[in-house]
Each structure stands twice: as structure tokens, then as C-alpha cells.
PQR file of N, CA, C, O and H, with PARSE charges and radii, in Angstrom:
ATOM      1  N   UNK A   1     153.173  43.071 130.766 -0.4000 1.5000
ATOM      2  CA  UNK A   1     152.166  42.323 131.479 -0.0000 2.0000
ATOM      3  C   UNK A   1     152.822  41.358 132.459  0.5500 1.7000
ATOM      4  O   UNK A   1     153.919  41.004 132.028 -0.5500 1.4000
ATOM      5  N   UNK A   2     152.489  40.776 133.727 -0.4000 1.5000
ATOM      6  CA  UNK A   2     152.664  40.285 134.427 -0.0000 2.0000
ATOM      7  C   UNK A   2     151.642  38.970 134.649  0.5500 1.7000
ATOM      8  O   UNK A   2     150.685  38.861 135.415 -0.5500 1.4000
ATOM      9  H   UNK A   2     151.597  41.064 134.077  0.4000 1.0000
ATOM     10  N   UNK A   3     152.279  37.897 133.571 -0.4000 1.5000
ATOM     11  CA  UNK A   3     151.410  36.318 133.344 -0.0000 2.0000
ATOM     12  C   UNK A   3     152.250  35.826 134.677  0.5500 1.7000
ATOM     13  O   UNK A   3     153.418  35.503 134.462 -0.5500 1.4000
ATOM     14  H   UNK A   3     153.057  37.986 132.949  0.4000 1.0000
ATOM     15  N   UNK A   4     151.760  35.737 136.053 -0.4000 1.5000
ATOM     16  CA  UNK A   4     152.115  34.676 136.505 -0.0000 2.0000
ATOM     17  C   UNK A   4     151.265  33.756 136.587  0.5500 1.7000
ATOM     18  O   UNK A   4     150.166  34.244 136.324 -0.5500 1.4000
ATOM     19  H   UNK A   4     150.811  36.000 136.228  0.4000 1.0000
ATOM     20  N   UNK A   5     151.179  32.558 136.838 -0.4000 1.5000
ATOM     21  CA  UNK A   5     149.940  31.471 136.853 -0.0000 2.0000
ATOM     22  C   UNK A   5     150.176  31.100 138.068  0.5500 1.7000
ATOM     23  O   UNK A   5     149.225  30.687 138.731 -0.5500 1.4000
ATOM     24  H   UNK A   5     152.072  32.162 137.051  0.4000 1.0000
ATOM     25  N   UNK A   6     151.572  31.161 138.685 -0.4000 1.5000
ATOM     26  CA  UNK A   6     151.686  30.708 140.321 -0.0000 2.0000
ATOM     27  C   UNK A   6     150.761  31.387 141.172  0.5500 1.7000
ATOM     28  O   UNK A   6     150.307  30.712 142.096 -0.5500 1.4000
ATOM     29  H   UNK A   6     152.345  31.497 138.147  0.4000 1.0000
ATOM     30  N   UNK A   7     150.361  32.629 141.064 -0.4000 1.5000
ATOM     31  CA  UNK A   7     149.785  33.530 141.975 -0.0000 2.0000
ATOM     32  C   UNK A   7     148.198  33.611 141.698  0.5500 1.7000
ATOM     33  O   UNK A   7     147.796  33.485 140.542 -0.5500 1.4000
ATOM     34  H   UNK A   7     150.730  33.178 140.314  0.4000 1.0000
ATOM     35  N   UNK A   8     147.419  33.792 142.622 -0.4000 1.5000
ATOM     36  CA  UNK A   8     145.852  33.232 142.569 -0.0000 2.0000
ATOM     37  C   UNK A   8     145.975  35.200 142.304  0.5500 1.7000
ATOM     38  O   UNK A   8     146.707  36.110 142.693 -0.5500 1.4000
ATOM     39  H   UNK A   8     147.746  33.894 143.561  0.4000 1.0000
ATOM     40  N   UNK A   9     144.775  35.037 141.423 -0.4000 1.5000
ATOM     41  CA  UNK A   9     144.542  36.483 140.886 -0.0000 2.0000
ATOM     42  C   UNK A   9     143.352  37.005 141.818  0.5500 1.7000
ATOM     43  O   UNK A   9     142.682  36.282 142.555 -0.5500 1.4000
ATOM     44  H   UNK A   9     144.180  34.298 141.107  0.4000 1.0000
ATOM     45  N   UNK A  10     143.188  38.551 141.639 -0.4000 1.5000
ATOM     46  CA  UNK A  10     142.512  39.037 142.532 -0.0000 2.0000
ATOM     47  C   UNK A  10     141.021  38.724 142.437  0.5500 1.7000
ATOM     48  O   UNK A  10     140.143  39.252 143.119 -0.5500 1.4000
ATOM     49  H   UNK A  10     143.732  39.139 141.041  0.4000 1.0000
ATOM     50  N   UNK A  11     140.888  37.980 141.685 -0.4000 1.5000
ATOM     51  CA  UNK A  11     139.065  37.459 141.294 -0.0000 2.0000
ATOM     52  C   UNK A  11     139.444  36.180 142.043  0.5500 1.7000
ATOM     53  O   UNK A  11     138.797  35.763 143.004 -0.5500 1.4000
ATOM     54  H   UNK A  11     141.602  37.551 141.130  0.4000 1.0000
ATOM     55  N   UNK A  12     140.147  35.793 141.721 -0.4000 1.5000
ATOM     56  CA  UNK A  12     139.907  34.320 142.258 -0.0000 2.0000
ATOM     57  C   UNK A  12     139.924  34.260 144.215  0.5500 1.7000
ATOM     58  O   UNK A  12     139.084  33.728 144.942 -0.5500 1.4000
ATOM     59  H   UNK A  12     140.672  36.132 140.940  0.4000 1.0000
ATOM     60  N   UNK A  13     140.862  34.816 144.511 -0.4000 1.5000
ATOM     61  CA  UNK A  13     140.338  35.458 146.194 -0.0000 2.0000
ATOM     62  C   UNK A  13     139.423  36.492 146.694  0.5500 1.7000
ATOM     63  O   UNK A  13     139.124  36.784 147.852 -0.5500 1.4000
ATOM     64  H   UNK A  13     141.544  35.248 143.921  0.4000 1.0000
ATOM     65  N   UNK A  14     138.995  37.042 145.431 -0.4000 1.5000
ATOM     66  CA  UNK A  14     137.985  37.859 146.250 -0.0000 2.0000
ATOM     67  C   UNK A  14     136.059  37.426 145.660  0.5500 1.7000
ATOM     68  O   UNK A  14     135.004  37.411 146.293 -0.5500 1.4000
ATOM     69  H   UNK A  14     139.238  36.805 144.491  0.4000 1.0000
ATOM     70  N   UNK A  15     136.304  37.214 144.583 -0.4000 1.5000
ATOM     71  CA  UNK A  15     134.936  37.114 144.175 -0.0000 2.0000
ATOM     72  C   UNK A  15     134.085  35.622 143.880  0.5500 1.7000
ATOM     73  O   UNK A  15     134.700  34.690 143.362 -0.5500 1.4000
ATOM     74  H   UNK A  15     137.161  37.227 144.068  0.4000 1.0000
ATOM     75  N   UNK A  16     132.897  35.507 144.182 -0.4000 1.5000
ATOM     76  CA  UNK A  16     132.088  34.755 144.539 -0.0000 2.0000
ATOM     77  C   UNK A  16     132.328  33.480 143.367  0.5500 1.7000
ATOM     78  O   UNK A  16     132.748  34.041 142.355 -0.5500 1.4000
ATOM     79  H   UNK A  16     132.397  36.264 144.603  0.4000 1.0000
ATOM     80  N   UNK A  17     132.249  32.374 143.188 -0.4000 1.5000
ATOM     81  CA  UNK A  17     131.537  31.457 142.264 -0.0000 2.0000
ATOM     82  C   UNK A  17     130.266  32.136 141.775  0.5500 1.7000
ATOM     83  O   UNK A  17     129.698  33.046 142.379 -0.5500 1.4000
ATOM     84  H   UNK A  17     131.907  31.919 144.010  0.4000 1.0000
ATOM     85  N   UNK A  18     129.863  31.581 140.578 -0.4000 1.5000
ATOM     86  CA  UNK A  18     128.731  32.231 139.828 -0.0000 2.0000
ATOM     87  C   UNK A  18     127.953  30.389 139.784  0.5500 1.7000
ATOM     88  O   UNK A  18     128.525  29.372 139.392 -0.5500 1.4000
ATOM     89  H   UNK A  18     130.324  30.841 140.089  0.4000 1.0000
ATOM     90  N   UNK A  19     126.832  30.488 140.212 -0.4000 1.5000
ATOM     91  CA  UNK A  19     126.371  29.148 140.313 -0.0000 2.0000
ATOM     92  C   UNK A  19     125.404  29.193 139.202  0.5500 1.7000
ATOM     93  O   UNK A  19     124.489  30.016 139.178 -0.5500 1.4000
ATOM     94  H   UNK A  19     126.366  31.314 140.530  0.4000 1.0000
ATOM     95  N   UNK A  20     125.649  28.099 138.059 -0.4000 1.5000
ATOM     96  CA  UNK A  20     124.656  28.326 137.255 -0.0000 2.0000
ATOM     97  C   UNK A  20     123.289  27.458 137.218  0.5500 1.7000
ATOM     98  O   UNK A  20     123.433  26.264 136.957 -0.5500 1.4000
ATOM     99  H   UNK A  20     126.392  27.430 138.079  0.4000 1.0000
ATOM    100  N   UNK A  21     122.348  27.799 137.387 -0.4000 1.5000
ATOM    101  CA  UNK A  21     121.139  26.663 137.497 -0.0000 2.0000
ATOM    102  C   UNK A  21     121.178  25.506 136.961  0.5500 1.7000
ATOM    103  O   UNK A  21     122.074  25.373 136.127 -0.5500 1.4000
ATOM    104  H   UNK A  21     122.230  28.769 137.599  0.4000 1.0000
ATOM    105  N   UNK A  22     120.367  24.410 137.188 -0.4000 1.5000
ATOM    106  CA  UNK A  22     120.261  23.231 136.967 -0.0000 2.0000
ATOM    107  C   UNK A  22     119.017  23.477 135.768  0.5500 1.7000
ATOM    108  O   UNK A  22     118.342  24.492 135.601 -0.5500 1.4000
ATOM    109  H   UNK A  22     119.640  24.518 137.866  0.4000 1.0000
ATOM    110  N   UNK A  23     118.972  22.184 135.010 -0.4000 1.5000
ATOM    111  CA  UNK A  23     117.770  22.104 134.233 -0.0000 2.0000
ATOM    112  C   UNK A  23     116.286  22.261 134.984  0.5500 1.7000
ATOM    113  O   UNK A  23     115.274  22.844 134.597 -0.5500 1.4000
ATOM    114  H   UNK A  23     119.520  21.359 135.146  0.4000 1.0000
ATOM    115  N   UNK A  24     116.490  21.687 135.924 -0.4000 1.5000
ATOM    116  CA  UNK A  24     115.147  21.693 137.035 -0.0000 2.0000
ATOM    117  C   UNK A  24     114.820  22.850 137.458  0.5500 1.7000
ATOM    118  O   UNK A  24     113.618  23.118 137.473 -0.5500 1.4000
ATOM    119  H   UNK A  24     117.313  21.214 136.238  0.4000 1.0000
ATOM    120  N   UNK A  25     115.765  23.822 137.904 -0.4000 1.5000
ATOM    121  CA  UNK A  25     115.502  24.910 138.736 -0.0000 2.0000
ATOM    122  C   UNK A  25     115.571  25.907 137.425  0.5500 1.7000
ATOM    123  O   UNK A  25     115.141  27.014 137.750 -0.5500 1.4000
ATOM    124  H   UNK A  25     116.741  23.604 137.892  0.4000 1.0000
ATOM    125  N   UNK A  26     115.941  25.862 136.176 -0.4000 1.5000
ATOM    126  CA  UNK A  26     115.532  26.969 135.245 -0.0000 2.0000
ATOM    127  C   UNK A  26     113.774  26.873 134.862  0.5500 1.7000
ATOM    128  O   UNK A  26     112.827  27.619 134.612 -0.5500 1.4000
ATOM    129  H   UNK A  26     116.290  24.963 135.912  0.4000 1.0000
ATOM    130  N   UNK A  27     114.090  25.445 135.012 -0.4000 1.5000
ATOM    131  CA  UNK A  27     112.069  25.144 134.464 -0.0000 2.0000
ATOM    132  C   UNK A  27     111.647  25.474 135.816  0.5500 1.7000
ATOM    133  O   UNK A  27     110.586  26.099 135.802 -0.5500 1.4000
ATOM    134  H   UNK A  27     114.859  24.839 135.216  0.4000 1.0000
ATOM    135  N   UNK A  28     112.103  25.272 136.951 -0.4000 1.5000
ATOM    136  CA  UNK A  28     111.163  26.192 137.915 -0.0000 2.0000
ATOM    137  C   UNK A  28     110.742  27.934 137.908  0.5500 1.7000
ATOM    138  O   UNK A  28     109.744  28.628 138.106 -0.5500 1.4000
ATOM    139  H   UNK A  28     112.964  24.764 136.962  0.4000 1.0000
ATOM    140  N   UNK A  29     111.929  28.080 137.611 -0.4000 1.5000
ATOM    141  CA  UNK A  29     112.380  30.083 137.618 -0.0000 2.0000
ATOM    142  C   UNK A  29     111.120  30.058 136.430  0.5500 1.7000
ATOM    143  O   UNK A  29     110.136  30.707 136.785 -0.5500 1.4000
ATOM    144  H   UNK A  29     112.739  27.516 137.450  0.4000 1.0000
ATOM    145  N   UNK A  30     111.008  29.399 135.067 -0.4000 1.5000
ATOM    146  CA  UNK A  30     110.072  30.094 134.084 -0.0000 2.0000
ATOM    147  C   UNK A  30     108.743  29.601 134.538  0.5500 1.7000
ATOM    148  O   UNK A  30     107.915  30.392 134.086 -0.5500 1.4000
ATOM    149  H   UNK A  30     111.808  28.871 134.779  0.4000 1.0000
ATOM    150  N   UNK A  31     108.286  28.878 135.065 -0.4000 1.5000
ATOM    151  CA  UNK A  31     107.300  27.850 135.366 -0.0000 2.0000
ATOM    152  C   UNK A  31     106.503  29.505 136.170  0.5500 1.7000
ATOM    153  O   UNK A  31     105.466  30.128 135.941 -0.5500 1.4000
ATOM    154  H   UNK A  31     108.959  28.236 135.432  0.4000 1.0000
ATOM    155  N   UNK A  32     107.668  29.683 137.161 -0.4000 1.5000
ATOM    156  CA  UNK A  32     106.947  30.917 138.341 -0.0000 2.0000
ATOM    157  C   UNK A  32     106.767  32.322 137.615  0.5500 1.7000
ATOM    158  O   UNK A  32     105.739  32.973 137.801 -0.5500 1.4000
ATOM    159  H   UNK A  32     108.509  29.176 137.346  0.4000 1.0000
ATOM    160  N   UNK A  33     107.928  32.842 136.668 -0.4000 1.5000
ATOM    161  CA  UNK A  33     107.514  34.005 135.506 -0.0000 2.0000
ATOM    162  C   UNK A  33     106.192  33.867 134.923  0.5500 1.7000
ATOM    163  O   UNK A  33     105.655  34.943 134.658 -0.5500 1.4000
ATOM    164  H   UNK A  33     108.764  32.313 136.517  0.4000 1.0000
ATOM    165  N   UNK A  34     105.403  32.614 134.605 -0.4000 1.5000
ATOM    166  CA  UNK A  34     104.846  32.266 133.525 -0.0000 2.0000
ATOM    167  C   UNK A  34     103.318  32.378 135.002  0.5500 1.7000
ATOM    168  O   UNK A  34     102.153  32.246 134.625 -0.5500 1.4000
ATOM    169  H   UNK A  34     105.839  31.741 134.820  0.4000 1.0000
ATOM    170  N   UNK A  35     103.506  32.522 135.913 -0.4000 1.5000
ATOM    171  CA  UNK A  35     102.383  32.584 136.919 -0.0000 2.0000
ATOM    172  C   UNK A  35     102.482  33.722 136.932  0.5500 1.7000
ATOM    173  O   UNK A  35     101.419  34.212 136.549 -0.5500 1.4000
ATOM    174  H   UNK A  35     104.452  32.629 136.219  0.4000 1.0000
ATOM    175  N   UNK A  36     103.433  34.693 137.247 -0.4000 1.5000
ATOM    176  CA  UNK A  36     103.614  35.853 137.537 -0.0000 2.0000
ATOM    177  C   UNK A  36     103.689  36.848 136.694  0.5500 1.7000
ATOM    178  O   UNK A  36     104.009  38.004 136.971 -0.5500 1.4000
ATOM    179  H   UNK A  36     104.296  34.295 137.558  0.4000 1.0000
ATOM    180  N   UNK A  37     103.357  36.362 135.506 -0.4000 1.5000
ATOM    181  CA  UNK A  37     102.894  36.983 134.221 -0.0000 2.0000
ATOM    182  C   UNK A  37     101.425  37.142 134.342  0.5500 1.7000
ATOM    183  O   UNK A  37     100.768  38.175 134.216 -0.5500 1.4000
ATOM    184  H   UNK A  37     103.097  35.424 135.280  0.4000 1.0000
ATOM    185  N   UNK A  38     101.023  35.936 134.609 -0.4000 1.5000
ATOM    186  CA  UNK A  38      99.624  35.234 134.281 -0.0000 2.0000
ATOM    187  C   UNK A  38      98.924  36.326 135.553  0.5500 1.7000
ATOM    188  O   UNK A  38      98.365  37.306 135.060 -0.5500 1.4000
ATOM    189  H   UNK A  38     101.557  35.097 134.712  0.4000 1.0000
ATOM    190  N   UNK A  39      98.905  36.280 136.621 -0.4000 1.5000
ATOM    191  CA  UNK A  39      99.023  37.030 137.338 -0.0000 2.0000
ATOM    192  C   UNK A  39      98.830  38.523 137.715  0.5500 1.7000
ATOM    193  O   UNK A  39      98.253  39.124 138.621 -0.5500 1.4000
ATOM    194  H   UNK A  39      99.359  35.484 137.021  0.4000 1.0000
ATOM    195  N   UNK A  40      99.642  38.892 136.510 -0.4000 1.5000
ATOM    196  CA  UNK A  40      99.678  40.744 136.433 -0.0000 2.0000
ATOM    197  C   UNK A  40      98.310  41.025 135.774  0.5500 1.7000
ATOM    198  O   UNK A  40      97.458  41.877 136.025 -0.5500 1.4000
ATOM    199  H   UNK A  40     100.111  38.403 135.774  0.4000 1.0000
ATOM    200  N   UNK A  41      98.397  39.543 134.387 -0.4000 1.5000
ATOM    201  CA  UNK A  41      97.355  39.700 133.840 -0.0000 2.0000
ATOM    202  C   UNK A  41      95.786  39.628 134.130  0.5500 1.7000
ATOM    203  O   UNK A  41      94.872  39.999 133.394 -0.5500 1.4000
ATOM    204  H   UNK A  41      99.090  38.851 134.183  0.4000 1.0000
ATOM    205  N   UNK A  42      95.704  38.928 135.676 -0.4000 1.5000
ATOM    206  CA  UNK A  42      94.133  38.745 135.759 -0.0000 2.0000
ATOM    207  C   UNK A  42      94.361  40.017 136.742  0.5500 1.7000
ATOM    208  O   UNK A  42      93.280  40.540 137.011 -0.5500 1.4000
ATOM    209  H   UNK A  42      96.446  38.627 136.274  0.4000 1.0000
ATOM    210  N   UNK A  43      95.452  40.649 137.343 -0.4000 1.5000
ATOM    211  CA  UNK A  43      95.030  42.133 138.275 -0.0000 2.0000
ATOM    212  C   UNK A  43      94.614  42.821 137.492  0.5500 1.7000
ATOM    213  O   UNK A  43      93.595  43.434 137.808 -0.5500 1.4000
ATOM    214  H   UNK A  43      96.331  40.224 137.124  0.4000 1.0000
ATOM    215  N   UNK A  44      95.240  43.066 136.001 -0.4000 1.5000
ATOM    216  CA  UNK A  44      94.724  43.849 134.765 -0.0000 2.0000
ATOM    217  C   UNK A  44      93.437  44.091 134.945  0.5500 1.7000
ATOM    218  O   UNK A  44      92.939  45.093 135.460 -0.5500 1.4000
ATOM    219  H   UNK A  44      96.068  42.568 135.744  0.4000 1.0000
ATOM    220  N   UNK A  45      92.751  42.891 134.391 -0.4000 1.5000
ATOM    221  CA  UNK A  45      91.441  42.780 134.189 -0.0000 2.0000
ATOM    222  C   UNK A  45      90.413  42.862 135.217  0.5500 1.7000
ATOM    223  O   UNK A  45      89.299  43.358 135.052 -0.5500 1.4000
ATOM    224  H   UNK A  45      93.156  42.078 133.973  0.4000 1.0000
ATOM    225  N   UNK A  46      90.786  42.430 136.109 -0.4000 1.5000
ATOM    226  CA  UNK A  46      90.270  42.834 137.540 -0.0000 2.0000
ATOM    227  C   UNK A  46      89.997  44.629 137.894  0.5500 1.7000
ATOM    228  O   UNK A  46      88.987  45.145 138.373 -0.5500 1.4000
ATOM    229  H   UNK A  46      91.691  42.027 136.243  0.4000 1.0000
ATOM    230  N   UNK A  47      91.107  45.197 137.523 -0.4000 1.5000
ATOM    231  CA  UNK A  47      90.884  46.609 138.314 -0.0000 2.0000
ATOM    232  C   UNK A  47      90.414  47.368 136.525  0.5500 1.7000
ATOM    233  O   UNK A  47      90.256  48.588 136.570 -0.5500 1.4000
ATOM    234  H   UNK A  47      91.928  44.778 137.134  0.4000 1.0000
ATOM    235  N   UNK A  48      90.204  46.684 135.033 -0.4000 1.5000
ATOM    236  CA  UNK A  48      89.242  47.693 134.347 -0.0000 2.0000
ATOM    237  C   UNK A  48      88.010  47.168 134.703  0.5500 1.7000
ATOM    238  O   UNK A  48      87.125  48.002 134.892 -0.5500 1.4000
ATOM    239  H   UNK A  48      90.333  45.693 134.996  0.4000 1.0000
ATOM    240  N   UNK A  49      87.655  45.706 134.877 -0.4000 1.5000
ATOM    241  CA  UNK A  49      86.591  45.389 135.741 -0.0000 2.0000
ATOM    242  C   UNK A  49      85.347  46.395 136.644  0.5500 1.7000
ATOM    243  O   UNK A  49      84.135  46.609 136.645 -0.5500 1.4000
ATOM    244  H   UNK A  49      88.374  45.028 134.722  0.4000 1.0000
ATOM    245  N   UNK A  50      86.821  46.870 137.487 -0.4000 1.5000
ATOM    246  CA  UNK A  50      85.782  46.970 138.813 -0.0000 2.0000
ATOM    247  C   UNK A  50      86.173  48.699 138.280  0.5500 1.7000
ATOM    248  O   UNK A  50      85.511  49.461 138.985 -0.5500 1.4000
ATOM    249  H   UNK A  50      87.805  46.696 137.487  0.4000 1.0000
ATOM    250  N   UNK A  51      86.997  49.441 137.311 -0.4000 1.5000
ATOM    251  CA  UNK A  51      86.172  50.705 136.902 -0.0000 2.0000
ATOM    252  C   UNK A  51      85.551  51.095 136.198  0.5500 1.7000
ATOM    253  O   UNK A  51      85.337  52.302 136.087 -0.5500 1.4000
ATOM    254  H   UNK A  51      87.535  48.822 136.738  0.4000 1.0000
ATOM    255  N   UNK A  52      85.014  50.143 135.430 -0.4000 1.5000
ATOM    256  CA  UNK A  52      83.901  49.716 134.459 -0.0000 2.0000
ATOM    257  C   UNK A  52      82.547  49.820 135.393  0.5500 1.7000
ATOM    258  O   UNK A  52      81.510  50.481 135.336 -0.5500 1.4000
ATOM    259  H   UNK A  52      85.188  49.163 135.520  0.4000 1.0000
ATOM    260  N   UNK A  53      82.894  49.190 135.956 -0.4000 1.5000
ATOM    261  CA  UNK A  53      81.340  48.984 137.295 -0.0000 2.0000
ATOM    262  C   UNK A  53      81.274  49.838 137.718  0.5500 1.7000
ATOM    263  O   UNK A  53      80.154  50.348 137.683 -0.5500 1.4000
ATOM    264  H   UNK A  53      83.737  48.654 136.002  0.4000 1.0000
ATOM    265  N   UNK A  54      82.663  50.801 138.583 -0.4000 1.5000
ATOM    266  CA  UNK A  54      82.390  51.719 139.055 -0.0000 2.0000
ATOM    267  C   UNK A  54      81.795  53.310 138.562  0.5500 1.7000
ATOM    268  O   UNK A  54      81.270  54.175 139.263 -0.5500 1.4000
ATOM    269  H   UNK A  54      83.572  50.386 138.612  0.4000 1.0000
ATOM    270  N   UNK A  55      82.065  53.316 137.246 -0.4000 1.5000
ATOM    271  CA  UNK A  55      81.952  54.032 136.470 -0.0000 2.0000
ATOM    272  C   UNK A  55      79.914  53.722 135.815  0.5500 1.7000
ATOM    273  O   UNK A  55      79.298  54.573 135.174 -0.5500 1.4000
ATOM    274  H   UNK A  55      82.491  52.614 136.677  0.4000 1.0000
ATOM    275  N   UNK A  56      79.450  52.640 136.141 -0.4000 1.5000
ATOM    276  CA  UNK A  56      78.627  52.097 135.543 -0.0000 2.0000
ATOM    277  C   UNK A  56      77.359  52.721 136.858  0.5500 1.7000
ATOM    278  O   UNK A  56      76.218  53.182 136.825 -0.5500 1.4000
ATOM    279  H   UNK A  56      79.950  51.948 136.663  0.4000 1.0000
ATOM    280  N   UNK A  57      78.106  52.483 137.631 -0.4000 1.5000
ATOM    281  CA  UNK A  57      77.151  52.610 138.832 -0.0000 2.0000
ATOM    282  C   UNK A  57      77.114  54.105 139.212  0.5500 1.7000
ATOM    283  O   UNK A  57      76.083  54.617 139.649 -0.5500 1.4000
ATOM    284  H   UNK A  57      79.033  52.109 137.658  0.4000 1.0000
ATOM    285  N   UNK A  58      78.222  54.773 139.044 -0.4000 1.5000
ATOM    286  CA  UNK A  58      77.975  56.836 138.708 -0.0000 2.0000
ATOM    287  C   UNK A  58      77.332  57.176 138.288  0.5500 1.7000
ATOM    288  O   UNK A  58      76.703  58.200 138.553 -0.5500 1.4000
ATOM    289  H   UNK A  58      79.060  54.358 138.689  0.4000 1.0000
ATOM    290  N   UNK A  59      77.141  56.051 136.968 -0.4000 1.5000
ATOM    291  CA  UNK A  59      76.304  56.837 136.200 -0.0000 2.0000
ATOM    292  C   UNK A  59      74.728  56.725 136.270  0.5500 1.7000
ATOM    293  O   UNK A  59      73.966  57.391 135.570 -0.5500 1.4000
ATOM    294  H   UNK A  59      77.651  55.219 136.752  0.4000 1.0000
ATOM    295  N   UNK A  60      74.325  55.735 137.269 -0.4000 1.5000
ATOM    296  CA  UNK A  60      73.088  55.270 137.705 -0.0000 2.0000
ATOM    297  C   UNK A  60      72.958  56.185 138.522  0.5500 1.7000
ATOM    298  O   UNK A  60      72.127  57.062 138.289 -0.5500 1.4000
ATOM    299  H   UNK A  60      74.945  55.194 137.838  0.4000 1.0000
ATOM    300  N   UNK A  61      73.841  56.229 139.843 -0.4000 1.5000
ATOM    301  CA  UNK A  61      73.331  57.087 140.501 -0.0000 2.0000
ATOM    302  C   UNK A  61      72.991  58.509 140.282  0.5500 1.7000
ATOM    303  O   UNK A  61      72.089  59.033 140.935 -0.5500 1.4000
ATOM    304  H   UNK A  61      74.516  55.516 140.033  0.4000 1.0000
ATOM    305  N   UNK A  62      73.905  59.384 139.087 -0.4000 1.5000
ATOM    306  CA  UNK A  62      73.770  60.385 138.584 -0.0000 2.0000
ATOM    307  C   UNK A  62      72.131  60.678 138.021  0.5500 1.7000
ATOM    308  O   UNK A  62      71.558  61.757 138.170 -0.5500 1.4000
ATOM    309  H   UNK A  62      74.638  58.958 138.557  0.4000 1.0000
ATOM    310  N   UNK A  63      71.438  59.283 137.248 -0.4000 1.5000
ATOM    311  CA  UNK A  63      70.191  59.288 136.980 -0.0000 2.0000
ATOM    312  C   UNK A  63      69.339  59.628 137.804  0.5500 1.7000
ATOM    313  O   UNK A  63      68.794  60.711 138.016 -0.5500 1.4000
ATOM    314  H   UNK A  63      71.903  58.406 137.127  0.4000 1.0000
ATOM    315  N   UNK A  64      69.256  58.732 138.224 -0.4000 1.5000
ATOM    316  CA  UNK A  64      68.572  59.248 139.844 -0.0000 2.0000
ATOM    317  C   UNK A  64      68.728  60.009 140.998  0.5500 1.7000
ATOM    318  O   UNK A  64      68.023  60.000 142.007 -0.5500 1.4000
ATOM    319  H   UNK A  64      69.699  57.852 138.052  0.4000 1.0000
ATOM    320  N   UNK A  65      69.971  60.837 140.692 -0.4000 1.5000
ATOM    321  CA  UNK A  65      70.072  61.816 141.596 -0.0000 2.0000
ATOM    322  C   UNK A  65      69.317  63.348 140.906  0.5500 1.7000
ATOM    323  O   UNK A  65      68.685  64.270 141.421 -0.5500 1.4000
ATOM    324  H   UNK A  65      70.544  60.845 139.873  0.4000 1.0000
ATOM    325  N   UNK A  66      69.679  63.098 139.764 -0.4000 1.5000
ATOM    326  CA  UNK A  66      68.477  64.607 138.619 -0.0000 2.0000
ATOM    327  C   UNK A  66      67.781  64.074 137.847  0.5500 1.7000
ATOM    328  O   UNK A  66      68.008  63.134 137.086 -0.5500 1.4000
ATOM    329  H   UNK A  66      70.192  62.349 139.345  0.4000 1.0000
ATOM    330  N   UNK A  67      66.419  64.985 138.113 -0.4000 1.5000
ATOM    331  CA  UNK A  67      65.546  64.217 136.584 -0.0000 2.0000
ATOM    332  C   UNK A  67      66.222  64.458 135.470  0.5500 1.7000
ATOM    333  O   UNK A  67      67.364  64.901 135.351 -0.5500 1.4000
ATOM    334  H   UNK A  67      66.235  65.749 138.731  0.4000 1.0000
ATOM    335  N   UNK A  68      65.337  64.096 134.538 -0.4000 1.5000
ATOM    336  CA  UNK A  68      66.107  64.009 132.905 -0.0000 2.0000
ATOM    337  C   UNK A  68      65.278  65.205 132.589  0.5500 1.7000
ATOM    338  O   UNK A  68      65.747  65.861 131.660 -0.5500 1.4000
ATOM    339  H   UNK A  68      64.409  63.736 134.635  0.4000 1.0000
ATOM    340  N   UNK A  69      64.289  65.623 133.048 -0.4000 1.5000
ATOM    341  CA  UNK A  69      63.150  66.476 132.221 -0.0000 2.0000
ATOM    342  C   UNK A  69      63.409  68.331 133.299  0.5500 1.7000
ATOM    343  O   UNK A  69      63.595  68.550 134.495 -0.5500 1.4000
ATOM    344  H   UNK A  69      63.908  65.089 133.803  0.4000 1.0000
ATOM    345  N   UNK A  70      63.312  69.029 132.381 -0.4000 1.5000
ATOM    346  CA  UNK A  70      63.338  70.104 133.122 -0.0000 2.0000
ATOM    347  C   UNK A  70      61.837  70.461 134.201  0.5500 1.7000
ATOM    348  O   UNK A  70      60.749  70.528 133.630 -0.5500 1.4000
ATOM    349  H   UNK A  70      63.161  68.851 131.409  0.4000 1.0000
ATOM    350  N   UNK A  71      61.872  70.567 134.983 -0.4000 1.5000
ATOM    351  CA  UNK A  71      61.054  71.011 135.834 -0.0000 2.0000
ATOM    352  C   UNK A  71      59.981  71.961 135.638  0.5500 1.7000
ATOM    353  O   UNK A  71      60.399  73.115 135.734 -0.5500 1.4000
ATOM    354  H   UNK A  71      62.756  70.512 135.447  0.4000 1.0000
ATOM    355  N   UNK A  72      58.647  71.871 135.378 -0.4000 1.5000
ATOM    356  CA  UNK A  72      57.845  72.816 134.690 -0.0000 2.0000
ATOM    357  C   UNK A  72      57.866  74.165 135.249  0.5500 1.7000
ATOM    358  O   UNK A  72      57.525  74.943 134.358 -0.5500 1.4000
ATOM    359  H   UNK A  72      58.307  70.934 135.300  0.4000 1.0000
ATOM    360  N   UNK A  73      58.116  74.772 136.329 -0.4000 1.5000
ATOM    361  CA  UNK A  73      57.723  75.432 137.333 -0.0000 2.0000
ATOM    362  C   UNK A  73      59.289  76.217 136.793  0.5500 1.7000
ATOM    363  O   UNK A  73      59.184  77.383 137.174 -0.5500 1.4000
ATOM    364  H   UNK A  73      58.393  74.140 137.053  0.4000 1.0000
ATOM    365  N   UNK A  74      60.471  76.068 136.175 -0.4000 1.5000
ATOM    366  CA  UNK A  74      61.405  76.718 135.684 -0.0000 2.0000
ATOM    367  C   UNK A  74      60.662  77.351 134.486  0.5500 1.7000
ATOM    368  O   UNK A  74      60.308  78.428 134.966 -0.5500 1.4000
ATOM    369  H   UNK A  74      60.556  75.121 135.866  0.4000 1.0000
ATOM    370  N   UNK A  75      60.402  77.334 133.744 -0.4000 1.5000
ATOM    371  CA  UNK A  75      59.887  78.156 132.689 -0.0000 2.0000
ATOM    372  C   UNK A  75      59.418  79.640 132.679  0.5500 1.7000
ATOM    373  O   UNK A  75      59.004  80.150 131.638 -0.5500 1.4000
ATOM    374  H   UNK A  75      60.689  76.459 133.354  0.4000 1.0000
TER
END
């Protein structure tokens, strides 16, 4: 192995600092997960919502697009 300590190693000239968050900016990062959770969750409910309705309203129009009763004049 080759321990020199005089010589800057190839991480240390080539690769970035790793910056680690502050207390403030981690409670920001979860603060915005915790919206963006919240979030997914009202699109959820929103789009069985509106195919609930949509599905609700097919089936209205389906009513009223055929009678329910067979037509006497078929017999």
C-alpha cells in the first residue's frame, strides 16, 4: 500500500464536499414531504371522486336513454 499523507488523494481533488443540512433546512425538506404527501393524497380522492360521479351520471343517462319496460308492440 502506498500511505502517503503528503499527497492530496484523488477524492480530495476531484470530488465535491457533501454539504450536510442544517436543523432548519431538514425541518424544511420534511415540512414540504409532509405537503407533498398530503397532496398526492387529496389528488387521490379527487380523481375516485370525480369517477364516482362520472360513473354515477352513465348510469343516469343510460336510464333515460332505454326504457326499463319492454315495449308492448315487441311481443
Amino acid at each position: 500500500m502506498n500511505d502517503q499523507i503528503d499527497e492530496p488523494s484523488l477524492c480530495e481533488t476531484s470530488c465535491k464536499q457533501v454539504e450536510v443540512p442544517t436543523e432548519d433546512e431538514v425541518e424544511a425538506l420534511n415540512a414540504m414531504r409532509e405537503v407533498k404527501e398530503r397532496a398526492r393524497s387529496i389528488k387521490g380522492q379527487i380523481s375516485k371522486l370525480s369517477a364516482a360521479r362520472e360513473a354515477s351520471e352513465m348510469e343516469e343517462r343510460s336510464r333515460h336513454k332505454w326504457p326499463s319496460r319492454r315495449w308492448p308492440f315487441i311481443y
